[in-house]
C-alpha positions in Angstrom: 9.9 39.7 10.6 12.9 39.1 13.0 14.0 35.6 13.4 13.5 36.1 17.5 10.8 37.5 17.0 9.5 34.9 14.5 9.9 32.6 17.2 8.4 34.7 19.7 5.0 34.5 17.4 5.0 30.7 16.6 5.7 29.8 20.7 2.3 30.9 22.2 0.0 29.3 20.1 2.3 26.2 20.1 1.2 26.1 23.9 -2.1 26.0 23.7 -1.4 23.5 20.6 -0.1 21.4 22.7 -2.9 21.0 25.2 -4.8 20.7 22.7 -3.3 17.3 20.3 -3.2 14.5 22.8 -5.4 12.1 21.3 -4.1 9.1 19.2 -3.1 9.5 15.4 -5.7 8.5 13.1 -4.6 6.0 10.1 -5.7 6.5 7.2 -5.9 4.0 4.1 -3.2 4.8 1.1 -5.2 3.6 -2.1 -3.6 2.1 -4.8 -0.3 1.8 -3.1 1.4 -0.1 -5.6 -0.2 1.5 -9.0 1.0 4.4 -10.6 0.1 6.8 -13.7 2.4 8.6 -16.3 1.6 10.6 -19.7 3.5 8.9 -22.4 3.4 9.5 -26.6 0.4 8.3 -28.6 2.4 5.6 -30.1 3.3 3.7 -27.6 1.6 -0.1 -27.2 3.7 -1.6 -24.8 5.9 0.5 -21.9 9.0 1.4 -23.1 12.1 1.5 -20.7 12.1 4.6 -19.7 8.3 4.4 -18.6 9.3 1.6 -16.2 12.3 3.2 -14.9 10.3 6.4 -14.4 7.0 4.5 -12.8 9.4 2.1 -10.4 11.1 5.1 -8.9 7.8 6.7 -7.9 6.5 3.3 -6.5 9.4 3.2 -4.5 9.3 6.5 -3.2 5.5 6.3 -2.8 6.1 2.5 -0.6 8.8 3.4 1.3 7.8 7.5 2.3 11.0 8.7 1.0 12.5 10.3 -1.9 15.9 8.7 -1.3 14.5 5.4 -2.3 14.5 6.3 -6.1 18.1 5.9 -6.8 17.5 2.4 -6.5 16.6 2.3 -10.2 19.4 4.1 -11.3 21.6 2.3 -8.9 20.8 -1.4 -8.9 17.5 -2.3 -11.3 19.0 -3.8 -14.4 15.3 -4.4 -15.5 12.3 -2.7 -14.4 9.9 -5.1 -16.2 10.7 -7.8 -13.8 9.1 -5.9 -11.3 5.4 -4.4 -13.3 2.6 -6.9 -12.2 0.1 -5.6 -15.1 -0.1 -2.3 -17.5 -3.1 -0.8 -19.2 -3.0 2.3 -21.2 -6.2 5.1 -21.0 -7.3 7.9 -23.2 -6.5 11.6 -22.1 -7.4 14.9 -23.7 -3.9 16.7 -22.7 -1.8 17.8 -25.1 1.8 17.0 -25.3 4.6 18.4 -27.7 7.3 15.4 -28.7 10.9 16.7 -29.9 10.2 17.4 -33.4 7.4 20.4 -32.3 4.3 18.1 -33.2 1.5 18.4 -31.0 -0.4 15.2 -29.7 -2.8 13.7 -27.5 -0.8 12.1 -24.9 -1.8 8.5 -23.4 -2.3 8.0 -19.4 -0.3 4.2 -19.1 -1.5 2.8 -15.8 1.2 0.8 -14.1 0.7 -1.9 -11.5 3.6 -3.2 -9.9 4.0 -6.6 -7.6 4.3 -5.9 -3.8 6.2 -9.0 -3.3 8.9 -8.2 -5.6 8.4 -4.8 -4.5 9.0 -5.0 -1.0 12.2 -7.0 -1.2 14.2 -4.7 -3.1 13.1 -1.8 -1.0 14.6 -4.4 2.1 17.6 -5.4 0.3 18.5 -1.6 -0.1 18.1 -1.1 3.8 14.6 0.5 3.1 11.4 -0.6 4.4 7.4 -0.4 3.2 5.5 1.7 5.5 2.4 -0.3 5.0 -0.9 1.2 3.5 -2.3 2.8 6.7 -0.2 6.1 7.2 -0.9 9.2 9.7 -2.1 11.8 8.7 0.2 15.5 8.7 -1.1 18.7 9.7 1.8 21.4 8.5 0.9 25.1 9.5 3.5 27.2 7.5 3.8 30.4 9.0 5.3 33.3 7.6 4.3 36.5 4.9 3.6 35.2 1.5 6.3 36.0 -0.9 8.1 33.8 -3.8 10.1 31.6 -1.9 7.3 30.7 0.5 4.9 29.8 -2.8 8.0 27.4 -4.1 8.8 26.1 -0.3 4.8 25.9 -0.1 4.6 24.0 -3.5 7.7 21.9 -2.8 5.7 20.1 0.8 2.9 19.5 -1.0 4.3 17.7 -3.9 6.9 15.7 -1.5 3.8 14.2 0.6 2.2 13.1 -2.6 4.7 11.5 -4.4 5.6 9.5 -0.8 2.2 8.9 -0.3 2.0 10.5 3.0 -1.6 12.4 3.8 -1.2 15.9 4.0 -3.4 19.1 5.1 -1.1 22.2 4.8 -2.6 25.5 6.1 -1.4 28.6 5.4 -0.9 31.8 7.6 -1.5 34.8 5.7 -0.4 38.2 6.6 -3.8 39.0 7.3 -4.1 36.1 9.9 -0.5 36.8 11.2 -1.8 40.4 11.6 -4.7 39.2 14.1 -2.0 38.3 16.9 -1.8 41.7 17.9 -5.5 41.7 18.4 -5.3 38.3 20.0 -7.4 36.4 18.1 -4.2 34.9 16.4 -4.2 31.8 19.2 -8.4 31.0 18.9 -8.0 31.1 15.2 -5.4 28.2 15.1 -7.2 26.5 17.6 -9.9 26.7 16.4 -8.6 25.4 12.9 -6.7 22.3 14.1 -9.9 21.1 15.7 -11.1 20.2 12.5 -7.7 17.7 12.3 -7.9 15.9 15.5 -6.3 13.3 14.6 -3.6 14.3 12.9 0.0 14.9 13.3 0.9 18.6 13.9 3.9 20.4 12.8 4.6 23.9 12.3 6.8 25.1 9.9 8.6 28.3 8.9 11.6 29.8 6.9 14.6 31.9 8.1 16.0 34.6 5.7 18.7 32.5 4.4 15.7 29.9 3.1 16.5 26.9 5.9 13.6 25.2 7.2 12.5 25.3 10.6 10.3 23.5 12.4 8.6 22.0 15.9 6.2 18.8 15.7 3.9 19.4 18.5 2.9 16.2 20.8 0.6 16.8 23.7 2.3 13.7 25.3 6.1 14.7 25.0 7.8 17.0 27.2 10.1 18.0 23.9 7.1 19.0 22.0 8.8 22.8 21.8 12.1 22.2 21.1 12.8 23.4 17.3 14.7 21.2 14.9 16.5 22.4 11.2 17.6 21.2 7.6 20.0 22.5 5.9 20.7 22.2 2.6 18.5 22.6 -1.3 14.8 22.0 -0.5 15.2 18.2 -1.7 17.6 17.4 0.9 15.4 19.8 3.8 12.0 18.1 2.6 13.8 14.7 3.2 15.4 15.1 6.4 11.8 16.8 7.9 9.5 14.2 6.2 11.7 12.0 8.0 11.7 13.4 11.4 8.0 14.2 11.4 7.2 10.4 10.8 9.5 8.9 13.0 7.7 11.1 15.9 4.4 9.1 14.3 6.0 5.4 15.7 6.9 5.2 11.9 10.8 4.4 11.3 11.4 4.6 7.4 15.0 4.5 7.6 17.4 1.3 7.2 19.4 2.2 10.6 17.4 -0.1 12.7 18.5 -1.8 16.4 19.3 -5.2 15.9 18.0 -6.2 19.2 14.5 -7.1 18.4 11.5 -6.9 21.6 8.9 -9.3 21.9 5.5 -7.8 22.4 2.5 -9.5 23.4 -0.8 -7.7 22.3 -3.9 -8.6 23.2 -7.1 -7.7 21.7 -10.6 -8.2 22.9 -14.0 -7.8 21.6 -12.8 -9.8 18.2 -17.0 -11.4 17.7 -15.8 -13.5 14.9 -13.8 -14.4 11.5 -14.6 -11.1 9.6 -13.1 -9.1 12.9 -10.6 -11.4 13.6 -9.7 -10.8 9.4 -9.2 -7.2 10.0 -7.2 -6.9 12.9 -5.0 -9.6 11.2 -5.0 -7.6 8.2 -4.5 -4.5 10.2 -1.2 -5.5 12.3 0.4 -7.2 9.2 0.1 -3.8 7.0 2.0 -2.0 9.8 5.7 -0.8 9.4 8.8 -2.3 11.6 7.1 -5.5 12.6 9.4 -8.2 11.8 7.2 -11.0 13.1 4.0 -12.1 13.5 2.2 -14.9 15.4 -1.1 -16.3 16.9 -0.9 -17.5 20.6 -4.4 -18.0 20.9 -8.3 -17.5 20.0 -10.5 -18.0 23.0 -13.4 -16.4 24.1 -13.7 -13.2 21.7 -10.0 -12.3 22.6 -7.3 -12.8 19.9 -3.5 -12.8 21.5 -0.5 -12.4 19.7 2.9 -12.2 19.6 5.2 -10.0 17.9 8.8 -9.3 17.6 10.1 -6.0 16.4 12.9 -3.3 17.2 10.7 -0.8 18.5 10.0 -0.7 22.2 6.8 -1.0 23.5 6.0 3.0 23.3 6.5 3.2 19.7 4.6 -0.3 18.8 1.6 1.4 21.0 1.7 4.0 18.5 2.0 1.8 15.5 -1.6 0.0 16.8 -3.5 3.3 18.1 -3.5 4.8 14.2 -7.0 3.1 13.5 -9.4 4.3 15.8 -11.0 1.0 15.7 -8.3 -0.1 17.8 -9.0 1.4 21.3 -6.6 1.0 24.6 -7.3 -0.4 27.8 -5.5 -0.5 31.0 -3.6 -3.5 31.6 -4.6 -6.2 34.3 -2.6 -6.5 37.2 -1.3 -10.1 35.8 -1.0 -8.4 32.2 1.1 -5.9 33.7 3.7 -8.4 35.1 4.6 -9.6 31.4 7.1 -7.6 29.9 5.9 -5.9 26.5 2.2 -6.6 26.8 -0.2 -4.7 25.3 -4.3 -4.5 25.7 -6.8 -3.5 22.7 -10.3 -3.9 22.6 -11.5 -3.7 19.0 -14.2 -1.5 17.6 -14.6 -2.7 13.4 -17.8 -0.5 13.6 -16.1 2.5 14.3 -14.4 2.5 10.8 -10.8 4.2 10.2 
């Protein structure tokens, strides 16, 4: 298939796509954000060096939502202990060879690392901790299945684990590709991303000389069609796309922030008592790129505060709108007169 008319193919369902994902992101809860599992040799009692270097790098990666976050270690961790908050080790039934041929039952070593001491390196590196409640990516990947498509395929689906990112990836098959010309190609993916409301949608595909291509599609922007690239290996392309495709989330994870900073004041109703007021608090803390956090005032069931961060109040809106227990309301006419203000009324029933 031509590139044209490759592009031709992917266009007209992106249309009807598009009309298709306007409602709000839906967050959802990254377990475990801090703890992570490796296979290590039988003998071990205690994690060895290499164990921590090799469990701090995928913590990073896994906190901050990007790969380039692991040379960290390499770069500037003198000693990886300082950073483990508590290990355990766990019985497994795999089967490992060690260097001298000899067969054993590997250990799983369970790794818990401190979010404090966590955090701060990631900030003094110019990375930054998305927070546990992360969107959700649809990726269509279009295109006939061959080899390179299997290891591109295999490659996305590895990335979003490792950074901790939820991921659907659907596949088009030729068989489903083969449906366009009987015009059922558009109802199917319709009918398929139904199922992800909620999510982010992207659509992805490969030219012949393996670069990655792809569109995010946004029912509220009027750039929603406009195809973006990576270049380079498929390290390098999953980074720069993983990248993008947050960032059109409300989700900055790189260091190259404004240093203006906006002050936002968001204000949220229906907040019945402590356990409420608890989870919103708990809720606005987790999120990424705000710098500052305080209470103006309790009264009456609504909970105002006032935040500071270098995102504009489009992208903060964003930020608050991925848990559905967090639902928009116009703003009143006197709301509307202060700069940066924000209304919520909150829903805890709902769940995430």
């Amino acid at each position: 298939m031509s590139m044209q008319n490759l592009r031709c193919f992917i266009i007209a369902p992106l249309i009807v796509l598009s009309l298709l994902i306007s409602t709000p992101l839906r967050a959802e809860l990254v377990e475990n954000l801090y703890q992570t599992e490796l296979l290590v040799s039988d003998r071990l009692t205690h994690p060895d060096d290499i164990s921590l270097r090799s469990g701090l790098k995928r913590i990073l990666v896994k906190v901050s939502g990007t790969a380039l976050a692991s040379h960290i270690v390499d770069e500037f961790v003198s000693d990886p202990d300082l950073y483990m908050s508590e290990f355990h080790f766990e019985s497994t039934y795999q089967v490992r060879t060690d260097v001298e041929g000899n067969d054993y039952l590997a250990q799983r070593l369970v790794l818990l690392f401190e979010q404090a001491s966590i955090d701060k390196l990631l900030n003094s590196r110019k990375f930054f901790p998305l927070g546990k409640y992360r969107p959700r990516l649809l990726v269509w990947m279009l295109g006939y299945e061959n080899k390179t498509l299997s290891s591109f395929r295999d490659g996305l689906q590895e990335y979003a684990t490792q950074a901790g990112l939820p991921m659907t990836l659907l596949m088009a098959n030729q068989m489903f590709i083969k449906q366009q010309a009987k015009g059922r190609l558009i109802d199917k993916i319709n009918e398929r991303s139904r199922s992800y409301p909620k999510a982010l949608v992207v659509v992805v595909f490969l030219d012949k000389n393996k670069v990655m291509h792809w569109a995010v599609v946004d029912g509220a922007s009027d750039d929603r069609l406009q195809w973006a690239f990576s270049k380079g290996g498929l390290a390098q392309q999953l980074v720069k796309a993983f990248g993008a495709w947050l960032d059109s989330s409300g989700i900055k994870i790189d260091g190259k922030r404004s240093l203006a900073k906006n002050s936002h004041q968001i204000i949220v109703t229906r907040v019945k008592n402590m356990a409420d007021y608890a989870a919103v608090m708990e809720y606005v803390r987790s999120l990424p790129s705000i710098d500052l956090i305080k209470v103006a005032s309790m009264d009456n069931q609504t909970l105002t505060l006032a935040l500071q961060s270098q995102l504009n109040n489009a992208e903060v809106s964003r930020l608050l709108s991925l848990d559905r227990r967090m639902l928009f309301m116009r703003p009143l006419q006197a709301e509307a007169e202060v700069e940066n203000s924000l209304r919520w009324s909150w829903f805890g029933a709902r769940g995430r």
